[in-house]
C-alpha positions in Angstrom: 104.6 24.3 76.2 108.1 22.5 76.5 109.5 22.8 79.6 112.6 24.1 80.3 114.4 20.9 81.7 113.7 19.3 78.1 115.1 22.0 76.0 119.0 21.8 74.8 121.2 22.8 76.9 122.4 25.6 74.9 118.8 27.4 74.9 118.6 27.3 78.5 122.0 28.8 79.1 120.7 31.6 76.5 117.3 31.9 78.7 119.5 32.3 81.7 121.9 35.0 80.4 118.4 37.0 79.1 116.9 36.7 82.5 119.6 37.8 84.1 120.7 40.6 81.8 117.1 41.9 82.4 117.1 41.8 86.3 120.6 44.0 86.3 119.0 46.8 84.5 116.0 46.8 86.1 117.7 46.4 89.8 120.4 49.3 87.8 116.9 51.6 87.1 116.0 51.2 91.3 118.9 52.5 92.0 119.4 55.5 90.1 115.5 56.8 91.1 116.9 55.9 94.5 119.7 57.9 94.6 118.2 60.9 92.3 115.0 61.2 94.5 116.4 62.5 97.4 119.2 65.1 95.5 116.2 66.6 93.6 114.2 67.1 96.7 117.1 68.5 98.4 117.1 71.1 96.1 113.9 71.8 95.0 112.9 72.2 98.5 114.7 75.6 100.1 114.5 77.2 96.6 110.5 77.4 96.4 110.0 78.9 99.8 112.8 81.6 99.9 111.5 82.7 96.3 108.1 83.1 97.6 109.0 84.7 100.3 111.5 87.1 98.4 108.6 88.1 95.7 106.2 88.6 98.6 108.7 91.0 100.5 109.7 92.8 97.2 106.2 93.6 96.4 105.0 95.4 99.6 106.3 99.1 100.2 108.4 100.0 102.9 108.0 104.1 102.4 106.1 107.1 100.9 107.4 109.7 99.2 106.9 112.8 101.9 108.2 116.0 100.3 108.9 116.9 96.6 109.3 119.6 94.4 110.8 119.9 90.7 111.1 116.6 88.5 112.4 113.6 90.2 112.1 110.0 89.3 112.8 106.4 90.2 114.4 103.4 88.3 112.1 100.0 89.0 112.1 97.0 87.4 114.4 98.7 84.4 111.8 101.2 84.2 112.0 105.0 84.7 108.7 106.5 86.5 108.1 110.1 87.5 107.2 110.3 91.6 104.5 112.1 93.0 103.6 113.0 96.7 102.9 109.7 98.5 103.9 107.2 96.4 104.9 104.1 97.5 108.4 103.2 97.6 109.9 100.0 97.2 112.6 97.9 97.9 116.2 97.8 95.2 114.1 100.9 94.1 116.9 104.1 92.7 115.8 107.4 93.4 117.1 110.4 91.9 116.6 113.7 91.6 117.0 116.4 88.8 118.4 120.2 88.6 116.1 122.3 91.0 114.5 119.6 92.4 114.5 117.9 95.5 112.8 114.6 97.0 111.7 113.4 100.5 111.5 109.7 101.8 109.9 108.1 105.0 110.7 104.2 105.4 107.8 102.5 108.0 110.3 103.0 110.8 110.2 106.6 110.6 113.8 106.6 109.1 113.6 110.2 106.6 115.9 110.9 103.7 116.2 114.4 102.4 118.1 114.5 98.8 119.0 117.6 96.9 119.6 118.3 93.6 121.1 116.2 91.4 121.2 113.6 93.8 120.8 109.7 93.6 120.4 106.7 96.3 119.4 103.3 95.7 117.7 101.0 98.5 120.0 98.0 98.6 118.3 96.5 101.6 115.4 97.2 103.9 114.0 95.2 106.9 112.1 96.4 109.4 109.1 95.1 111.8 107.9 96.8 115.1 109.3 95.2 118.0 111.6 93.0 116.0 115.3 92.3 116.6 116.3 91.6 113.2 115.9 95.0 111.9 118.2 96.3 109.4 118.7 98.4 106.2 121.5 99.6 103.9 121.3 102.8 101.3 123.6 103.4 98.4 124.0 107.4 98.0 125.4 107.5 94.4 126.1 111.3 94.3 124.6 114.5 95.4 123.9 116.2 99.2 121.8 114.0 101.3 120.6 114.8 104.7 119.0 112.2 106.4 117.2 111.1 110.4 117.6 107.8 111.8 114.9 106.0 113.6 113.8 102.0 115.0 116.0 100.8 112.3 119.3 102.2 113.5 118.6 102.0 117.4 117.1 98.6 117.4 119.1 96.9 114.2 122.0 97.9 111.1 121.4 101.0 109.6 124.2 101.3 107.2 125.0 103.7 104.1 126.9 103.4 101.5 128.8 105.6 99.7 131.7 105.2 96.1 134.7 105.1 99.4 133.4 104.8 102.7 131.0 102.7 104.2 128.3 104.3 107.4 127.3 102.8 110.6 124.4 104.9 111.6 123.9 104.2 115.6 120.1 106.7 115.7 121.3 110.2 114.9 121.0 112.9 112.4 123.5 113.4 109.1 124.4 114.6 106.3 126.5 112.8 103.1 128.0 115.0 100.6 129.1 112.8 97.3 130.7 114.7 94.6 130.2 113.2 90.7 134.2 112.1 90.9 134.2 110.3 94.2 135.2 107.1 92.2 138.4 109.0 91.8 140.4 108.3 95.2 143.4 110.7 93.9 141.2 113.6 93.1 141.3 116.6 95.3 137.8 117.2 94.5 136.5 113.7 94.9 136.4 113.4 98.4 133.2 112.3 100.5 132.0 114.5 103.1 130.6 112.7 106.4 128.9 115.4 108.5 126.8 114.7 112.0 124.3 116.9 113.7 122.1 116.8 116.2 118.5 115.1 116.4 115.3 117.4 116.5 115.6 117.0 120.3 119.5 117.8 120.5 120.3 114.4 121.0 123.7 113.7 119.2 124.2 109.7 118.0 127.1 108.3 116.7 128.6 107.5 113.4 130.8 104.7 112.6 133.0 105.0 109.3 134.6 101.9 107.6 136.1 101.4 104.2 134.4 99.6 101.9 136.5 96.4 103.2 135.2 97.4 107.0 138.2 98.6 108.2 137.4 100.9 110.7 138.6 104.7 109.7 136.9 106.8 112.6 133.7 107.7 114.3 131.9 111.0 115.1 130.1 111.2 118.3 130.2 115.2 118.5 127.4 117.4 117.0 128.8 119.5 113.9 131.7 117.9 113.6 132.7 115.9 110.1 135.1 113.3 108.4 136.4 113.8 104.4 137.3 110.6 103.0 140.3 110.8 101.0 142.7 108.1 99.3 146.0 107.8 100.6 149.0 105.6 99.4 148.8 102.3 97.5 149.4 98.8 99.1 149.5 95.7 97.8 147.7 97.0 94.8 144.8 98.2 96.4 144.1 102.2 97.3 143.9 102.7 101.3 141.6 105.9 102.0 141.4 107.9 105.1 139.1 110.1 107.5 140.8 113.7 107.7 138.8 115.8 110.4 136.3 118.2 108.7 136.7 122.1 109.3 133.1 123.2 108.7 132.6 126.8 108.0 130.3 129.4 109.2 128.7 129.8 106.1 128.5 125.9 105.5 127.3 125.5 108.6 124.2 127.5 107.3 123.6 126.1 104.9 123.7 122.6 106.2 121.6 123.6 109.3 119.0 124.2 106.4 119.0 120.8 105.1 118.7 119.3 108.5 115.4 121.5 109.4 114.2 120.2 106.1 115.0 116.7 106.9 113.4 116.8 110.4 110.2 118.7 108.5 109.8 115.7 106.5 110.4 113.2 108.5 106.9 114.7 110.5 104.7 114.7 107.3 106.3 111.4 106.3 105.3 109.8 109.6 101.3 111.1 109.2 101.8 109.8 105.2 103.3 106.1 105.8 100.7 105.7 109.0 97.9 106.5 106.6 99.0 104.0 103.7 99.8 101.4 105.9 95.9 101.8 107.3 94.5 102.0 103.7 96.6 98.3 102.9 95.1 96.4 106.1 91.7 97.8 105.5 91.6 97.3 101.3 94.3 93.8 101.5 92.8 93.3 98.0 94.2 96.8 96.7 97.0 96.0 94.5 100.2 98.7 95.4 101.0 101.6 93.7 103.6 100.8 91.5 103.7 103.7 89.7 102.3 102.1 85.8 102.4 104.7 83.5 99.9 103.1 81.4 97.4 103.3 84.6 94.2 105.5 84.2 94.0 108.3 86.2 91.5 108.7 89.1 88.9 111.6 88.7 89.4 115.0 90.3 86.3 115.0 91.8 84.6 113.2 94.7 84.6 109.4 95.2 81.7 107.7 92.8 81.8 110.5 90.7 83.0 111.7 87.1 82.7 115.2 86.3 84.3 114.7 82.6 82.1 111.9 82.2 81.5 112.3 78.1 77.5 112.5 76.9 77.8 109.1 74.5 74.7 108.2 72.5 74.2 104.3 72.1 73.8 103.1 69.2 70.4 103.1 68.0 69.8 105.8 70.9 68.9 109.5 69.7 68.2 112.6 71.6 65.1 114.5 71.3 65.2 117.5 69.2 63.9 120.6 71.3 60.6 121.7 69.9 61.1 124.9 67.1 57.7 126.6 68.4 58.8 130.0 66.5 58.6 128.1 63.2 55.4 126.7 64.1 53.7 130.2 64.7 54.6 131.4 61.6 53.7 128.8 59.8 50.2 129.0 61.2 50.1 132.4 60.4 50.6 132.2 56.7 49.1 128.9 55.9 51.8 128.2 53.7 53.0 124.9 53.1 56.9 124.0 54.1 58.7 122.9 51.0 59.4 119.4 49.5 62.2 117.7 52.4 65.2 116.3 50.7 65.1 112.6 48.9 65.0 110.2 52.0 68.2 108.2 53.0 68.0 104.6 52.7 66.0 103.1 55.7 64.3 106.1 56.9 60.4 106.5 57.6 58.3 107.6 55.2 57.5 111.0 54.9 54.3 112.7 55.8 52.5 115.4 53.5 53.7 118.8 54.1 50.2 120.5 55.9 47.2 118.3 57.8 43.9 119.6 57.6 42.3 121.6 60.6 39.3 121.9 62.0 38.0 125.5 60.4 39.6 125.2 57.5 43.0 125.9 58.5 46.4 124.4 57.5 48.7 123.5 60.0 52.2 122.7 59.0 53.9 119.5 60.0 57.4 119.2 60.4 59.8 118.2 57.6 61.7 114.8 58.1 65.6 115.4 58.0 68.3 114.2 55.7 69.5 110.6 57.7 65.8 109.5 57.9 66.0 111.0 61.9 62.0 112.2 62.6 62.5 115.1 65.0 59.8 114.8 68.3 56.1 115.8 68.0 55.5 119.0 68.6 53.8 119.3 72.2 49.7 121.5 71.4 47.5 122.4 73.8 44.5 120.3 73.8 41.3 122.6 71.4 37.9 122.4 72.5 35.3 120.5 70.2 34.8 122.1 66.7 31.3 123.3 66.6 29.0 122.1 63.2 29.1 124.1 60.5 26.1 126.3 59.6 24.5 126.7 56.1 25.6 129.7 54.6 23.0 132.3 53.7 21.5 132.4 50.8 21.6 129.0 49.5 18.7 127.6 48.7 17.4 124.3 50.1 17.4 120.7 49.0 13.8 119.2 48.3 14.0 116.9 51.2 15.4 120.2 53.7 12.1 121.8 52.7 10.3 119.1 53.5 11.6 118.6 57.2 11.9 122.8 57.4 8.4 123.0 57.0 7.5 120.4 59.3 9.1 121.9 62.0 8.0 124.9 61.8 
């Protein structure tokens, strides 16, 4: 091999600029992993962690369903599932109700929703663990009457609710939302939201702050039976300003929403017993997958655990059940001494068939039973075991054979 100090000048300057050339884009390559590395770890590395943690929160429950009557359903996952009593309710899950129906909801905190016909809520937001101080939860009430009862949430967090004008601080207290179909419509007389408060199960009154859904502050209520209507005032700057109007709340309203309020503190009792015992059944059985409600899910037997009363009898193949014995036929048949007639042409693979009578001690014919159409032998008939035939004397009168005489005489 020549080396490099005896080659022409001109080679080696082309060696030179090749070598060189070579070490910029490889030093150009180090860089760009260099710089690139660290972005892509920055990146990748909150992502993976918050989604886990976000699909892991989403799929437990956070309530049961503790009252219901009529048709009511819930929207998850785009899908529309009817609700039964203590079903498990999840979070970003929207509820809603149906003509002469009504639903009631008990969130692990205790915190009890009562909804009324035609009514609708969504759960936007829902945090909750004993002792924490991070609690907090938010509910969309879309439209209808909804009565609800505070609990850890509210007095040791942000319980807030949300409504189409007006948005609820709820500081531990009992309420009632009223959200007519046209709320969206600030301007309409008939549109307004209705903000009631009443008194806890143990006449303790709480608070209620009201906002606007850009948190400025329109009121609070801090007396039992008292209310706010939320109604749109003038425009400024484009955007509609809305107002809390004291609410006069008639005798005959005042019945009826002291109704809803015994309801709501009814089901907030049952729903307490109902979220304690699901939340026991989860620790114990970790491997139990939630109910989520799949309509395509068989449904468990009426009866006790272990067992299935609706259980069908299915044969296995090859297996056949025994045919019950046809004793009547069999008597009769003994009685005449007639033989059964000829069975039908077998089907292919069947047994072979056996002669219609088998001879008997005595002289008798017995019949035997006829093989049926399929090549399907039915079971042997079940006899009571005969004692031994006795021999067969000679009939008087016939005279003896050469050789009897013989021995006859002989003996005698």
């Amino acid at each position: 091999m020549k080396s490099p100090r005896s080659l022409p000048p001109s080679d080696r300057a082309e060696i030179l600029i090749v070598t060189l050339h070579r070490l910029a884009l490889a030093f150009s390559v180090l860089a760009a992993i260099a710089i690139g590395a660290p972005a892509l770890a920055q990146t990748q590395a909150p992502t993976t962690p918050a989604a886990a943690d976000a699909t892991a929160a989403s799929a437990e429950p956070i309530g049961n369903v503790a009252a219901l009557t009529g048709t009511v359903t819930v929207v998850r996952n785009k899908n529309s599932l009817a609700l039964k009593l203590r079903d498990d309710i999840f979070l970003n899950d929207v509820v809603q109700t149906s003509a002469d129906s009504s639903l009631g909801i008990t969130f692990d905190d205790g915190t009890t929703f009562r909804l009324s016909a035609n009514a609708k809520i969504a759960i936007d937001n829902y945090v909750y663990e004993d002792g924490g101080k991070q609690n907090a939860a938010t509910f969309n009430i879309g439209r209808g009457t909804v009565a609800f009862v505070a609990a850890s949430v509210a007095k040791t967090g942000d319980m807030k609710i949300d409504t189409p004008t007006a948005t609820l601080g709820i500081r531990g207290t009992t309420g009632l939302v009223e959200v007519p179909d046209n709320a969206s419509l600030a301007q309409s007389a008939t549109g307004n939201v209705a903000i009631k408060l009443y008194p806890d199960d143990d006449g303790h009154v709480g608070r209620i702050e009201v906002n606007d859904r850009h948190g400025a502050s329109l009121g609070a209520l801090t007396r039992g039976a008292s209310g706010f209507s939320i109604r749109g005032g003038a425009a400024s700057g484009g955007a509609m300003r809305f107002a809390a109007v004291p609410l006069v709340i008639a005798p005959r309203e005042l019945q009826r929403d002291q109704g809803f309020v015994r309801q709501v503190h009814s089901a907030q009792t049952l729903g307490r017993q109902i979220v304690t015992e699901q939340r026991a059944f989860r620790r114990a059985n970790p491997a139990a997958a939630p109910n989520r409600g799949n309509p395509q899910a068989p449904q468990r037997p009426n009866g006790p655990p272990g067992l299935n009363n609706n259980r069908p009898n299915i044969n296995r193949p090859g297996q056949q059940q025994p045919a019950a014995p046809d004793r009547r036929g069999q008597r009769e048949g003994q009685r005449q001494g007639q033989p059964q007639p000829p069975p039908h042409s077998p089907q292919p693979g069947a047994r072979p068939q056996q002669p219609a009578t088998q001879p008997r001690l005595g002289g008798a014919q017995q019949p035997v039973p006829q093989a049926r159409p399929g090549g399907v032998q039915p079971a042997p008939q079940m006899q009571r075991p005969r004692a031994a035939a006795r021999p067969t004397l000679p009939q008087r009168g016939r005279p003896l054979a050469p050789r009897d005489r013989r021995r006859d005489g002989q003996s005698r």
